[in-house]
ZALO-407880 format. One record per atom (N, C-alpha, C, O): residue number from 1; residue in three letters; chain; atom name; x, y, z. Coordinates in steps of 0.2 Angstrom, whole numbers, plus 2048, in hexadecimal, padded with zeros to 3 digits. Layout:
N
NUM,ALA,A,CA,X,Y,Z .
...
//
This chain:
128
1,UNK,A,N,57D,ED9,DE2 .
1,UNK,A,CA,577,EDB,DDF .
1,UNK,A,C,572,EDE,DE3 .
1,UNK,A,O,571,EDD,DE9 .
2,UNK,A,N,56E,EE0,DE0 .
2,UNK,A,CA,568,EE5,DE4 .
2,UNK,A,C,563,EE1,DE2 .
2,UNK,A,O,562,EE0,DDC .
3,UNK,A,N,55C,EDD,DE7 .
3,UNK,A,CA,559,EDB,DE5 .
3,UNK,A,C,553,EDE,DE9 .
3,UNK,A,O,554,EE0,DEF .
4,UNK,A,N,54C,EDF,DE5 .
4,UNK,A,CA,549,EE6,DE5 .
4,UNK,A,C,543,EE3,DEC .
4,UNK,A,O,53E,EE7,DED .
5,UNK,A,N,544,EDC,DEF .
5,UNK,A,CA,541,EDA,DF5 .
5,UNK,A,C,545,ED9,DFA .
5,UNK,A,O,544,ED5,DFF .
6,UNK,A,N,54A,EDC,DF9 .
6,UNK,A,CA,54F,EDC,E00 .
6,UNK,A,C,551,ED5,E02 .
6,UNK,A,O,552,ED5,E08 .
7,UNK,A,N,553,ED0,DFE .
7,UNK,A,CA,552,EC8,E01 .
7,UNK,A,C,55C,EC9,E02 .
7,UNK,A,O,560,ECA,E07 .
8,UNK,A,N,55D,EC9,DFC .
8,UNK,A,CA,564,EC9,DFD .
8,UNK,A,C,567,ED0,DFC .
8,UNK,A,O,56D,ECF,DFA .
9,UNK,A,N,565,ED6,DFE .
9,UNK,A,CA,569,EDB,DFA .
9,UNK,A,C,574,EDC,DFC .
9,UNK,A,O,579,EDE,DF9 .
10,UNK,A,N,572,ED8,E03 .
10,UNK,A,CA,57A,ED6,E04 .
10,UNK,A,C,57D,ED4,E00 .
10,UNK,A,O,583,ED6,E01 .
11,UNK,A,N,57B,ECF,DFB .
11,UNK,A,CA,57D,EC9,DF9 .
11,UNK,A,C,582,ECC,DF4 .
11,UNK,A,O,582,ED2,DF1 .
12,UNK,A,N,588,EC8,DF3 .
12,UNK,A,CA,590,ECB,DF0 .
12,UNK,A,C,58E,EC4,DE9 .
12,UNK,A,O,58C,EBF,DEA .
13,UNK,A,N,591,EC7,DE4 .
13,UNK,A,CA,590,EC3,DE0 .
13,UNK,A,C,59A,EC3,DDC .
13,UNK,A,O,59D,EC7,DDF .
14,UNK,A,N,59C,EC1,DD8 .
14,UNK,A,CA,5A2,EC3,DD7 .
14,UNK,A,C,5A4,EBA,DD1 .
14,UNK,A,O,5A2,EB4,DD2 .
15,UNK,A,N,5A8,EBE,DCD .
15,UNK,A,CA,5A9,EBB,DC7 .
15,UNK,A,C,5B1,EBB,DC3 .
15,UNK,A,O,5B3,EC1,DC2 .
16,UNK,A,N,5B4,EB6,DC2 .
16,UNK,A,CA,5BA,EB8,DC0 .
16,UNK,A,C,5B9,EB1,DBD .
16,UNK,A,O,5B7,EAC,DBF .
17,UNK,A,N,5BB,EB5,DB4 .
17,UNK,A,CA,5BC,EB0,DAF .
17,UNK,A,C,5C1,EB2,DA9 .
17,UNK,A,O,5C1,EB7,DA6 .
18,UNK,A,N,5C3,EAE,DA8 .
18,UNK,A,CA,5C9,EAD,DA1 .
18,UNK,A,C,5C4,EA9,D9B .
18,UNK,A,O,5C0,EA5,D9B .
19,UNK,A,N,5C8,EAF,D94 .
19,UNK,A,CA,5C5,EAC,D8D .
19,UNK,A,C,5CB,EAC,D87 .
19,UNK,A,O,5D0,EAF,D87 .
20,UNK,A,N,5C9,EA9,D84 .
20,UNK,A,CA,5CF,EA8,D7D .
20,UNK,A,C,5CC,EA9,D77 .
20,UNK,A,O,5C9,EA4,D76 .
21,UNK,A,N,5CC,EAC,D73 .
21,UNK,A,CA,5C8,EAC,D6E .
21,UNK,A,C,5CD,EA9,D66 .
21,UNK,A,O,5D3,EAA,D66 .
22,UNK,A,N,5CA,EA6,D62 .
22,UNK,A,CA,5D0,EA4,D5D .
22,UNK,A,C,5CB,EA5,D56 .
22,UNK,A,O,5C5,EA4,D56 .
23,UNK,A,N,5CE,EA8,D50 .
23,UNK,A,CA,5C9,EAA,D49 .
23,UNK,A,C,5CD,EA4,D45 .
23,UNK,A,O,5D3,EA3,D45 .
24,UNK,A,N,5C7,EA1,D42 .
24,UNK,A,CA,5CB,E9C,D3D .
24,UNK,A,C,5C4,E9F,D35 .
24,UNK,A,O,5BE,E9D,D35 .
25,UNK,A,N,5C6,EA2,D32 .
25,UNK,A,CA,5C3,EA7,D2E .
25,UNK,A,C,5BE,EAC,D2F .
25,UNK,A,O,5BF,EB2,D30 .
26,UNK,A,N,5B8,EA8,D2F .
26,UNK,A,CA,5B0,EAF,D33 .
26,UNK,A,C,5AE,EA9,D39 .
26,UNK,A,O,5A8,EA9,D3C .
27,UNK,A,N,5B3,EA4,D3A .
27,UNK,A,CA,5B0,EA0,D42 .
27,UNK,A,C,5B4,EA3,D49 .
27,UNK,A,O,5BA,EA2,D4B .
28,UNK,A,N,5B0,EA7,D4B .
28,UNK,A,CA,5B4,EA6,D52 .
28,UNK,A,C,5B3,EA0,D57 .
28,UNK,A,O,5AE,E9D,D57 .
29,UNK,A,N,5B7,E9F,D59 .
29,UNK,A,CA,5B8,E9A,D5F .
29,UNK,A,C,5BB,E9A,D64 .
29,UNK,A,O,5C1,E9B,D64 .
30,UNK,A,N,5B6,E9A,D6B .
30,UNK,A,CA,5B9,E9C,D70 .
30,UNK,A,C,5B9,E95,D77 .
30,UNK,A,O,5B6,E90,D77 .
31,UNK,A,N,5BE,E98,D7A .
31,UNK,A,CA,5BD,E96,D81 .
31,UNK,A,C,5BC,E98,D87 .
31,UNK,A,O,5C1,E9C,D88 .
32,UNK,A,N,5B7,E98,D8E .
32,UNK,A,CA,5B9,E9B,D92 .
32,UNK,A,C,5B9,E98,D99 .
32,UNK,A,O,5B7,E92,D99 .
33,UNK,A,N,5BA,E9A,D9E .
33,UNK,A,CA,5BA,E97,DA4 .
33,UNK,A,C,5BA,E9C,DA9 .
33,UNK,A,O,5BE,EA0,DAA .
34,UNK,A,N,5B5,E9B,DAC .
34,UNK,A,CA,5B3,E9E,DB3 .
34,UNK,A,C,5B1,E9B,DBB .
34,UNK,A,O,5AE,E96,DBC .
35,UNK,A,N,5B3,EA0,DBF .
35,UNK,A,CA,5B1,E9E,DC7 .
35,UNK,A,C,5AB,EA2,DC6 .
35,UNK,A,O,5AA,EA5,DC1 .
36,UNK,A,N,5A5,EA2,DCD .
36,UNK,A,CA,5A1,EA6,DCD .
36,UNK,A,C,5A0,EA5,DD4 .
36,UNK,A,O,59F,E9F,DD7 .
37,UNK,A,N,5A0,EAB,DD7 .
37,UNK,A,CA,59E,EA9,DDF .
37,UNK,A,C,59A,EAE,DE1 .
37,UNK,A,O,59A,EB4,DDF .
38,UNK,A,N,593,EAA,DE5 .
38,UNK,A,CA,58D,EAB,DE9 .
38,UNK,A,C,58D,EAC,DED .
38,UNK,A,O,590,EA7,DEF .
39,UNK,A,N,58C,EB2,DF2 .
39,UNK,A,CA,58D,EB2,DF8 .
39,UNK,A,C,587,EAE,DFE .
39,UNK,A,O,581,EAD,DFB .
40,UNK,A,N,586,EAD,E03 .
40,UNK,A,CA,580,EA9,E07 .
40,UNK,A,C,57C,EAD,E04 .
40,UNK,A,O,57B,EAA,DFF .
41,UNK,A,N,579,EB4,E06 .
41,UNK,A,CA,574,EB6,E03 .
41,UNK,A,C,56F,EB6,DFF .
41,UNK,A,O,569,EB6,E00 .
42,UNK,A,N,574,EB4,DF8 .
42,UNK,A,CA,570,EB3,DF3 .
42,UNK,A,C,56F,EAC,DF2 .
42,UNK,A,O,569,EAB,DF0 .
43,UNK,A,N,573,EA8,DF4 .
43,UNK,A,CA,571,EA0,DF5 .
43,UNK,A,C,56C,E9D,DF7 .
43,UNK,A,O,569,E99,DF5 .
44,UNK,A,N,56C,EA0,DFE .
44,UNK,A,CA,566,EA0,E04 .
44,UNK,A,C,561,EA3,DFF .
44,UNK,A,O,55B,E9F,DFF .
45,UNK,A,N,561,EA8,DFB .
45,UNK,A,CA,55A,EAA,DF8 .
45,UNK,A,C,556,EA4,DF4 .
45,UNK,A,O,551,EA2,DF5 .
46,UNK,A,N,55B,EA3,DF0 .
46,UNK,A,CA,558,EA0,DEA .
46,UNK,A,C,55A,E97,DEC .
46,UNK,A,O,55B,E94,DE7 .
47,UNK,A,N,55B,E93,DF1 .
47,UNK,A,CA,55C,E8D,DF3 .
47,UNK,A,C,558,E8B,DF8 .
47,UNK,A,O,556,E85,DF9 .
48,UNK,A,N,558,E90,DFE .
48,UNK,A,CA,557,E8E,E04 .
48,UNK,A,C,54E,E8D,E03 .
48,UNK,A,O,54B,E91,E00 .
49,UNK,A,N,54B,E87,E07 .
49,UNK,A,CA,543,E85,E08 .
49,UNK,A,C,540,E8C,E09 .
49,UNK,A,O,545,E90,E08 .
50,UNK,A,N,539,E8E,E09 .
50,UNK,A,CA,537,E94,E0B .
50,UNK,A,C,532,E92,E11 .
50,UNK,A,O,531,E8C,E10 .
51,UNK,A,N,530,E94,E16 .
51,UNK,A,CA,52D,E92,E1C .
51,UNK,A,C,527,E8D,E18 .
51,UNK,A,O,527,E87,E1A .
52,UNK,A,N,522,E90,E12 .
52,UNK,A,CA,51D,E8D,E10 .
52,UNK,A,C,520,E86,E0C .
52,UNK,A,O,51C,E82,E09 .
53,UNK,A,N,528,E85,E0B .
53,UNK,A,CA,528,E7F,E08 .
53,UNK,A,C,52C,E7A,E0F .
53,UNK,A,O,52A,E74,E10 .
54,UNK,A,N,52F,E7D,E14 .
54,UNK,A,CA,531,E79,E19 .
54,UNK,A,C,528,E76,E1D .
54,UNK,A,O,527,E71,E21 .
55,UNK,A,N,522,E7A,E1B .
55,UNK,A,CA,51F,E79,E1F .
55,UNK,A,C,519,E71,E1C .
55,UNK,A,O,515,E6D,E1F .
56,UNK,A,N,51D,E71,E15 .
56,UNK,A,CA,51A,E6C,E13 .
56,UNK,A,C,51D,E65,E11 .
56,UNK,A,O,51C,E61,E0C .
57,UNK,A,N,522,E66,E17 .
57,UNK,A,CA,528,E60,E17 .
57,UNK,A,C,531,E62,E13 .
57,UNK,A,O,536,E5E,E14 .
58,UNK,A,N,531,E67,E10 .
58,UNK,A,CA,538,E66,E0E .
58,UNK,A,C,53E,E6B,E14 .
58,UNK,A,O,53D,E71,E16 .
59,UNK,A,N,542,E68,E15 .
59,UNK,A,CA,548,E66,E1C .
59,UNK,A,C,54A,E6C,E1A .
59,UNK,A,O,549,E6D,E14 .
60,UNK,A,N,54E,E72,E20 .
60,UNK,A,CA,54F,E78,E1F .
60,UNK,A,C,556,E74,E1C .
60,UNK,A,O,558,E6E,E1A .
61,UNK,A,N,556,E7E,E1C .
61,UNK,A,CA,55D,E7B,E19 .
61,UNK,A,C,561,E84,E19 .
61,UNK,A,O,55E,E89,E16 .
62,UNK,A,N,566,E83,E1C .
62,UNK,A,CA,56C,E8A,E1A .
62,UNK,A,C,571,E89,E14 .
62,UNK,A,O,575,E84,E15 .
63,UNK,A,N,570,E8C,E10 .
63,UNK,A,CA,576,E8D,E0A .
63,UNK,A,C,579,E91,E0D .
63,UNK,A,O,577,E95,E11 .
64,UNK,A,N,580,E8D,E0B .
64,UNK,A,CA,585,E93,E0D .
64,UNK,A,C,589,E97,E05 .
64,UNK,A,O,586,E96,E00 .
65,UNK,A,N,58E,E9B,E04 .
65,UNK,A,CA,58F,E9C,E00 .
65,UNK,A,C,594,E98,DFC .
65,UNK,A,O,598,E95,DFF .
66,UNK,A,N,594,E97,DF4 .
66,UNK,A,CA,597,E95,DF0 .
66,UNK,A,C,59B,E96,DEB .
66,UNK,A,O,59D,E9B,DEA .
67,UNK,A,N,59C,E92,DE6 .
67,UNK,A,CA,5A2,E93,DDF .
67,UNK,A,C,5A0,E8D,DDB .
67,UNK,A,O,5A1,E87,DDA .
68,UNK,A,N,59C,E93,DD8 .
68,UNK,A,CA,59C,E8D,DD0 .
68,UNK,A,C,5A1,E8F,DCB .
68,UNK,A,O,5A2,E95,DCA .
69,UNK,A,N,5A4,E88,DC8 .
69,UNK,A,CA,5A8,E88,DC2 .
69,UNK,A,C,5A5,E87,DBC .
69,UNK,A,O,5A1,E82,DBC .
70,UNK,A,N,5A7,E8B,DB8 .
70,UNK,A,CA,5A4,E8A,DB2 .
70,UNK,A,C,5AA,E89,DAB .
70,UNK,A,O,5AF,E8C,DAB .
71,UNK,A,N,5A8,E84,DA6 .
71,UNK,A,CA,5AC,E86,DA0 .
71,UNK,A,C,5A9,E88,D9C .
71,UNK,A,O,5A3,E8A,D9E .
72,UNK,A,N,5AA,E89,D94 .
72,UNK,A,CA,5A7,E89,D90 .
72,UNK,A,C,5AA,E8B,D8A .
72,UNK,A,O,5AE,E90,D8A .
73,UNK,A,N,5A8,E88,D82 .
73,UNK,A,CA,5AA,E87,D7B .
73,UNK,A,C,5A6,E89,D78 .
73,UNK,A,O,5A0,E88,D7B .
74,UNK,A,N,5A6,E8C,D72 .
74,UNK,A,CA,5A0,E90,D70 .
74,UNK,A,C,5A5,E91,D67 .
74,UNK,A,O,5AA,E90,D65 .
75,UNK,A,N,5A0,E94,D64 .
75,UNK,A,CA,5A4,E94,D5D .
75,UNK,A,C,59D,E99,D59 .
75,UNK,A,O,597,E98,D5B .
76,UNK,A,N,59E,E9E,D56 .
76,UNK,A,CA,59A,EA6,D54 .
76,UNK,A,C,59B,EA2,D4B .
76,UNK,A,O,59E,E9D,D49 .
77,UNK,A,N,598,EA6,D47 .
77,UNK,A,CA,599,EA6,D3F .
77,UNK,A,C,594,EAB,D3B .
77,UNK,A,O,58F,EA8,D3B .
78,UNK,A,N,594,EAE,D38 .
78,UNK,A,CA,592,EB5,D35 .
78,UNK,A,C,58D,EB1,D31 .
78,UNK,A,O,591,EAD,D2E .
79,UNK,A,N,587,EB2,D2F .
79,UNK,A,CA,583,EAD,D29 .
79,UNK,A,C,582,EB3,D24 .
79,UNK,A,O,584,EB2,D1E .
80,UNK,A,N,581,EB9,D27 .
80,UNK,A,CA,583,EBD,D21 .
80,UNK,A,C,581,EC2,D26 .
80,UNK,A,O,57F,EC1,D2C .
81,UNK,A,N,580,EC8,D23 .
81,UNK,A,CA,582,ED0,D24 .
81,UNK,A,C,57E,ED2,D2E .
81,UNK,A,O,581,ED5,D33 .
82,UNK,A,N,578,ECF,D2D .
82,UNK,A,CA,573,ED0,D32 .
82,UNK,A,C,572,EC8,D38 .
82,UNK,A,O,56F,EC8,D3D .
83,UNK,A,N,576,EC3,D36 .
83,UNK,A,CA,574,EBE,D38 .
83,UNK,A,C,578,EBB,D3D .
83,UNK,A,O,57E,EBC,D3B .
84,UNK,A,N,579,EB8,D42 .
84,UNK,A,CA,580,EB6,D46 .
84,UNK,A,C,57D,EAE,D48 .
84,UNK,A,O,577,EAE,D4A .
85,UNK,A,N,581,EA8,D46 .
85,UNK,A,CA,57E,EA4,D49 .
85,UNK,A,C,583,EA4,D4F .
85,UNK,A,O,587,EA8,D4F .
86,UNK,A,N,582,EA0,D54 .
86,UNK,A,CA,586,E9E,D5A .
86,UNK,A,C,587,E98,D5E .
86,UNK,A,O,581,E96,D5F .
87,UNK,A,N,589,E96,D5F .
87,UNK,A,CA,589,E8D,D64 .
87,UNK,A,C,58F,E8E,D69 .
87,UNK,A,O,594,E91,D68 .
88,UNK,A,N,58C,E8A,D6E .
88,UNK,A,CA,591,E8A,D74 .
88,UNK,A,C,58D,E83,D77 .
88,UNK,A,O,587,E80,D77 .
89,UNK,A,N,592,E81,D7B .
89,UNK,A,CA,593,E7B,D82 .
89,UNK,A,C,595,E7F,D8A .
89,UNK,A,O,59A,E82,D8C .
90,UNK,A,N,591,E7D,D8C .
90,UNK,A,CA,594,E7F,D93 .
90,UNK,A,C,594,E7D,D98 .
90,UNK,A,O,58E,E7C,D99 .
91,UNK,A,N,597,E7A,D9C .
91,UNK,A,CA,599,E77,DA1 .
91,UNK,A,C,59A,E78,DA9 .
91,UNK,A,O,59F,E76,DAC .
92,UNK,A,N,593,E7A,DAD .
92,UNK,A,CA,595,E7A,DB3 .
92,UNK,A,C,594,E78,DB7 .
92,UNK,A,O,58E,E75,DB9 .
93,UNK,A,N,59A,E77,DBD .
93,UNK,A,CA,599,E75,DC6 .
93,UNK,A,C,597,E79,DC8 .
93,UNK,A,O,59A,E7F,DC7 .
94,UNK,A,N,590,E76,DCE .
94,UNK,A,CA,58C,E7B,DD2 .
94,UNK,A,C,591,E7A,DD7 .
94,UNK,A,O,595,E75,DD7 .
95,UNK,A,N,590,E7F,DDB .
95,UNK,A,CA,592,E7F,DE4 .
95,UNK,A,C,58E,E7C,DE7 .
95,UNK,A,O,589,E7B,DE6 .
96,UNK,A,N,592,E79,DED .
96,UNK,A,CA,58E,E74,DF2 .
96,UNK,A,C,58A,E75,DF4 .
96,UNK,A,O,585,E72,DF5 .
97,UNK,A,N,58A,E7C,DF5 .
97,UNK,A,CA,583,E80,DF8 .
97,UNK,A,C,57C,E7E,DF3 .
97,UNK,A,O,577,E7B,DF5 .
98,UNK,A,N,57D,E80,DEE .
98,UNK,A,CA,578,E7F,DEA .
98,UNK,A,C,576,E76,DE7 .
98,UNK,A,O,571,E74,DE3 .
99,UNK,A,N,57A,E73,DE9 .
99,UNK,A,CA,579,E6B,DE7 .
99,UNK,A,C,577,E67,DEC .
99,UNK,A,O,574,E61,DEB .
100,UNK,A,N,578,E6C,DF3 .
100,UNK,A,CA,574,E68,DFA .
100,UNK,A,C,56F,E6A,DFB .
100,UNK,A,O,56C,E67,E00 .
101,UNK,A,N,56C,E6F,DF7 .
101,UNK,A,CA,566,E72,DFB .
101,UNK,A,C,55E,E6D,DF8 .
101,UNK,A,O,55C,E6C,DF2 .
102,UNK,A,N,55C,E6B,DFF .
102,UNK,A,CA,555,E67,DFC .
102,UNK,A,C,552,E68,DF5 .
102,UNK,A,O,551,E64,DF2 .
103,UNK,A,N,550,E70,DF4 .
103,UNK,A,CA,54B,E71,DED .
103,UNK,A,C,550,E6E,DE6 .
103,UNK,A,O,54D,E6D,DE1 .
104,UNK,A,N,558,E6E,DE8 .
104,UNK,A,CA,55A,E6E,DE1 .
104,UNK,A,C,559,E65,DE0 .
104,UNK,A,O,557,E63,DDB .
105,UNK,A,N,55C,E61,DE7 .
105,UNK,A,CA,55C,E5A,DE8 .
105,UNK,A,C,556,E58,DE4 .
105,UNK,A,O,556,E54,DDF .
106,UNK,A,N,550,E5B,DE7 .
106,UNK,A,CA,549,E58,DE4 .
106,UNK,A,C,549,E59,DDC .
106,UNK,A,O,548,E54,DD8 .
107,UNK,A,N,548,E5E,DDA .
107,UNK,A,CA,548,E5F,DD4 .
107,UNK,A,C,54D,E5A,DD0 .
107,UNK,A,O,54C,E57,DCB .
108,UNK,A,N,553,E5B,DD2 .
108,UNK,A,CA,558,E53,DCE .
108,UNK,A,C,556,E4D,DD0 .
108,UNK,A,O,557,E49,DCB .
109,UNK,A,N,553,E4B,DD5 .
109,UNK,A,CA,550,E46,DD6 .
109,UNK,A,C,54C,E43,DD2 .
109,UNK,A,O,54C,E3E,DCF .
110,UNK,A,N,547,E49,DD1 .
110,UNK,A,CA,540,E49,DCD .
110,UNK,A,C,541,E47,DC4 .
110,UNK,A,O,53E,E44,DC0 .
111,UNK,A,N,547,E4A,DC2 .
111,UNK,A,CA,54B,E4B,DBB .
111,UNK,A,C,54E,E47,DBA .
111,UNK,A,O,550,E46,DB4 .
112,UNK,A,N,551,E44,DBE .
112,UNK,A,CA,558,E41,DBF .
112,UNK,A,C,55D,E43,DBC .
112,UNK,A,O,560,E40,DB7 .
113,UNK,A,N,55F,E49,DBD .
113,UNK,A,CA,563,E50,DBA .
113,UNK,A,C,56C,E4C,DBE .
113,UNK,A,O,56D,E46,DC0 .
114,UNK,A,N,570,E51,DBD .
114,UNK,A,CA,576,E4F,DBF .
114,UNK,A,C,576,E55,DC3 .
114,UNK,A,O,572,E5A,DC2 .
115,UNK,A,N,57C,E53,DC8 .
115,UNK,A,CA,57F,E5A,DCD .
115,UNK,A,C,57F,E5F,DCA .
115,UNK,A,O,57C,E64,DCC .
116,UNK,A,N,583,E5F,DC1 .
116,UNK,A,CA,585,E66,DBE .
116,UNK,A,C,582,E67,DB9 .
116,UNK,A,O,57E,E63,DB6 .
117,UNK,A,N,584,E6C,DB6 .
117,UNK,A,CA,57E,E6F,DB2 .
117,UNK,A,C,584,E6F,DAB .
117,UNK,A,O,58A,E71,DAA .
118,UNK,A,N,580,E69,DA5 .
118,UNK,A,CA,585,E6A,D9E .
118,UNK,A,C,57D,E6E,D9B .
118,UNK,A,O,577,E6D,D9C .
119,UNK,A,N,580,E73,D96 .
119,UNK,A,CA,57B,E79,D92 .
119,UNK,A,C,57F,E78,D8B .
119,UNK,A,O,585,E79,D8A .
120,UNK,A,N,57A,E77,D87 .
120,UNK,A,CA,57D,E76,D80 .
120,UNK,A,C,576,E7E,D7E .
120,UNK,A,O,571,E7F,D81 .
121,UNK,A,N,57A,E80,D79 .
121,UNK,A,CA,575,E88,D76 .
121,UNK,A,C,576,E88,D6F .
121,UNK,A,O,57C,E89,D6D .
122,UNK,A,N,571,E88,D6B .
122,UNK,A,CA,572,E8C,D65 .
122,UNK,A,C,56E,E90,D63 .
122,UNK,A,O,568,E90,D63 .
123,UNK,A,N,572,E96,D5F .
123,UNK,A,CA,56F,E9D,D60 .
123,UNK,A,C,56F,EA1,D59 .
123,UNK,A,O,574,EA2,D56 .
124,UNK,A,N,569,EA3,D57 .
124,UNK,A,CA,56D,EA9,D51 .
124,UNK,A,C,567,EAE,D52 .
124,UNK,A,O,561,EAF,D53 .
125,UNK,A,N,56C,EB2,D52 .
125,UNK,A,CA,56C,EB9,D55 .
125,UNK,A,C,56B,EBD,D4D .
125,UNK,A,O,56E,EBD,D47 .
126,UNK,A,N,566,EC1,D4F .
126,UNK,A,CA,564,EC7,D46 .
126,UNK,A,C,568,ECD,D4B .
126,UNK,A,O,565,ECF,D50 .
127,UNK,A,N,56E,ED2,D48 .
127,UNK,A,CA,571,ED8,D49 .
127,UNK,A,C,56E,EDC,D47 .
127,UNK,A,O,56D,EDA,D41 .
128,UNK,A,N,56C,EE2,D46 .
128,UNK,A,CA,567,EE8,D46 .
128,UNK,A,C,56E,EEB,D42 .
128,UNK,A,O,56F,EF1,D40 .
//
């Protein structure tokens, strides 16, 4: 990815995923699963302390690079000519990298979030 501050412009991003789709009239229903791998670069960008946050107590810290798994279920239905509703479940493990770094600790701390990220969506979509 090209990022237009120079932080990570190195940084390798890369994605390999499988889907299945099944029609049971006007529902579509899918499933899919994916790897996603973050190189240091971009991990260190967006996890690592920044000078003004280590400088007010929070512990460095190197991200290295990772692989989040993702699943996810999801089901489409036409409401009519222009309308699409949508719903999906998603499913993901972060990488160690991103689950060790102080700012994400704090924030789950803060929330009492879990390691991994469940996202439920409901969507309808107007088609032009």
């Amino acid at each position: 990815p090209l990022s237009f501050n120079n932080d990570c412009n190195d940084g390798i991003y890369s994605s390999l995923w499988v889907a299945r789709t099944w029609q049971a009239k006007n529902w579509e229903i899918y499933a899919s699963a994916g790897l996603e791998y973050l190189s240091e670069e971009i991990l260190s960008h967006y996890y690592e302390p920044t000078d003004e946050l280590q400088n007010v107590g929070f512990p460095s810290y190197d991200a290295g690079s990772g692989i989040n798994v993702t699943t996810q279920l999801g089901v489409s239905y036409p409401i009519s000519e222009n309308v699409l509703f949508e719903s999906y479940v998603r499913y993901t493990e972060l990488s160690n990298s991103i689950n060790k770094s102080p700012i994400v600790r704090l924030v789950k701390d803060l929330e009492g979030r879990d390691e991994n990220v469940t996202e439920f969506g409901v969507l309808f979509s107007y088609v032009f």
